[in-house]
N, C-alpha and C positions, 0 to 999 in steps of 0.2 A: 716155478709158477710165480709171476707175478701178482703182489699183493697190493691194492691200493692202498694209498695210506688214509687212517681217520681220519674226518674233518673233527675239528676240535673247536671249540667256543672262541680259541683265540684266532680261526682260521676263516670263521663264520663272516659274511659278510653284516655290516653293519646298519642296523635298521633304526628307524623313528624309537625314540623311547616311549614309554608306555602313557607318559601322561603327555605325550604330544600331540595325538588325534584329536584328545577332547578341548583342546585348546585351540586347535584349527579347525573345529568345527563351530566353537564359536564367535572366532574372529571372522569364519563364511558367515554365520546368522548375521554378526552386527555388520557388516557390509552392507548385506542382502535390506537390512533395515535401512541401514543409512540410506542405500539407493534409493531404498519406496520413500522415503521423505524430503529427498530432494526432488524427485517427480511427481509426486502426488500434486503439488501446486500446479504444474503443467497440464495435466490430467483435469483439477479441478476448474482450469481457466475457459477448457471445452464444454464440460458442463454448465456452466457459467453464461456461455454466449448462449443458453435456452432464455428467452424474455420469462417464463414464467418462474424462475428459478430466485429464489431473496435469499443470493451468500451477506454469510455473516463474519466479520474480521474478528482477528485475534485477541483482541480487548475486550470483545462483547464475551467471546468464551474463556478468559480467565474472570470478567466481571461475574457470568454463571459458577465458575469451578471454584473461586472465594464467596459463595451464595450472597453476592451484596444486588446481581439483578442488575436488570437495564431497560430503558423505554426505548424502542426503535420501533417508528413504524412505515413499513414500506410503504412509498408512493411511487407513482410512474412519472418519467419524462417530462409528459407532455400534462403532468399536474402539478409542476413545480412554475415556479414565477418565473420567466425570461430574467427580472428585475435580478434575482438570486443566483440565476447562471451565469450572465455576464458580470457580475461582481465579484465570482469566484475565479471563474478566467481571469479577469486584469486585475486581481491580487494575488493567485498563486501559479498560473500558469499563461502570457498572455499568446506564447508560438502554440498553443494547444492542439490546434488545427492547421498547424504547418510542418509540425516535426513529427515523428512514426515511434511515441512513446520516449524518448528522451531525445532533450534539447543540447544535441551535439555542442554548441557554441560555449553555450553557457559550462557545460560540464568542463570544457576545453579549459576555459578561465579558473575552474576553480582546484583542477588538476595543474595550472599552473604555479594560482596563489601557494596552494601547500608545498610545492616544491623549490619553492622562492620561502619558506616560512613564514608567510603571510597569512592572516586570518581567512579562511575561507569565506565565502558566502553563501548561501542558499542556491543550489543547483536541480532541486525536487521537481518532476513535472506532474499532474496530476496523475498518468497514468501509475510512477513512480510511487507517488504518494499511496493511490490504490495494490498496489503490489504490494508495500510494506505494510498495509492495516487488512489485508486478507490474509497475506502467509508468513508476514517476517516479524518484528519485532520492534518498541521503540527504541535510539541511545543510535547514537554516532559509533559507527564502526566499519572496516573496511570490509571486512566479513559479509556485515548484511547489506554493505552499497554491492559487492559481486556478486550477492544473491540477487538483487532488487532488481538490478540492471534488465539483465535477460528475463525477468518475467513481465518487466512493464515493457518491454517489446513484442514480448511473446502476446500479452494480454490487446495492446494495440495491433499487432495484427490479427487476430483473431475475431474479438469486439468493434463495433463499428463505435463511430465517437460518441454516439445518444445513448448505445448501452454503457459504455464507457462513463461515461458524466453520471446517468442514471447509477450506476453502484455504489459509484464515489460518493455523490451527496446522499445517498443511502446508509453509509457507512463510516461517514465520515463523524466525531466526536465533536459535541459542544459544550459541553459540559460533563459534573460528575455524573456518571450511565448515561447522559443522552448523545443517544447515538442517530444519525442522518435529519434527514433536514424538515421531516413533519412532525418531528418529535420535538426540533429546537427550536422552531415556530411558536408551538405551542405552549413548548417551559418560559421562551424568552418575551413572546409577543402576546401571546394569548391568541393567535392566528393560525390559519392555515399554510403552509406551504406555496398552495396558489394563490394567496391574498399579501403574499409577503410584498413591503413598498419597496423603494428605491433605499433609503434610508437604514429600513430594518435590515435591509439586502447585504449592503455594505458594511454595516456594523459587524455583521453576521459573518461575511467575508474577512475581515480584519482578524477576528478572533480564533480562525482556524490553526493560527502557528501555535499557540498555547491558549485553549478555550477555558482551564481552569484557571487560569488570570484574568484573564483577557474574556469579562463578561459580557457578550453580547447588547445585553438589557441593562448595563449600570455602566455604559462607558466611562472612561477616563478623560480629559480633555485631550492627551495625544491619541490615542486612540478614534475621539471623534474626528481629528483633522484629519489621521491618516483614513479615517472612512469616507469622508467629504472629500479623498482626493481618490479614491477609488469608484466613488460616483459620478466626478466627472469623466473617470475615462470610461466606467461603464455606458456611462452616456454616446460616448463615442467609440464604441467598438463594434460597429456596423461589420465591417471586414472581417472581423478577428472569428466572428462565431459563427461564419456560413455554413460550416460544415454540420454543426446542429439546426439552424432553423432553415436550410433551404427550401 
């Protein structure tokens, strides 16, 4: 009679050790996390295109989570000054209304300069700009320029250009806590948003690359030329901004 032989421990086939499931169970959660937080911002850009909706960027909720607080107060579109739309245009985006969320050309040059070890220049387009102060973060890095990318494209098509504009100067920083553009009226002019002049406009404009230096209401003497030369093109940027006041 045939006897089969024991299987023996050493004959056993060989399995996961014991503390390996719970280690693979966690590297599925922080996946499953990581994912929802690289989507959520795509998610939140749908929401976003409701008109009745006032997102708030990522500086206003660490200025809450450090309890130091922020002034923002939402205005619409079509109660902000023309005078302060086209001075933001042709000082920090002038192809705004010709490129689909980032300006191919410029980007081109400045992925050239760094590859030549050249100083870079500023390549940000507002949609960009709005991408990085709702979901990314400040500080040069290549990291949050491959985040930025695809969401101020994502956000430009999605958003039409007035909502578009309307977030940004909503959102965008003038000073210490003042956040969007009725609130920086008021800390810096003592005005409204829709009473803002040509002048205040451009000042106003100037001071958005670094608005804690760069004080609206106490210019410097370069800082007034450079606003005196954004007023005249704001003067002349008929073309530039059809796609908002058609």
């Amino acid at each position: 009679m045939d006897i089969a032989p024991e299987t023996t421990l050493l004959d056993a086939p060989a399995g996961p050790a014991a503390g390996d499931a719970p280690m693979r169970r966690w590297i599925k959660r922080l996946l499953k996390w990581a994912l929802a937080i690289v989507l959520l911002p795509y998610v939140l850009i749908l929401v976003y295109a409701i008109d009745f909706v006032r997102p708030v960027s990522t500086l206003m909720l660490w200025d809450l989570a450090t309890f130091r607080g922020y002034d923002r107060r939402w205005v619409d579109f079509e109660d902000i000054s023309p005078n302060l739309v086209q001075s933001v245009m042709m000082s920090e985006d002038g192809q705004y209304c010709a490129h689909h969320g980032v300006d191919v050309v410029q980007l081109r040059g400045v992925v050239e300069d760094a590859l030549e070890g050249e100083a870079t220049r500023g390549a940000s387009t507002i949609p960009m700009q709005t991408a990085k102060n709702l979901f990314l973060w400040n500080g040069r890095s290549f990291i949050r320029k491959g985040l930025e990318l695809p969401l101020a494209l994502g956000a430009d098509a999605v958003w039409s250009k007035r909502r578009l504009m309307e977030i940004y100067l909503n959102i965008a920083e003038w000073g210490p806590g003042i956040y969007g553009i009725e609130a920086a009226a008021r800390y810096h002019f003592k005005t409204s948003a829709a009473k803002l002049t040509k002048k205040q406009s451009a000042l106003l404009a100037v001071s958005l690359p670094n608005p804690i230096t760069r004080v609206a209401s106490k210019p410097s003497r370069g800082m007034s030329r450079l606003a005196n030369l954004i007023q005249r093109r704001a003067n002349a940027s008929g073309e530039y901004i059809k796609c908002l006041y058609d």
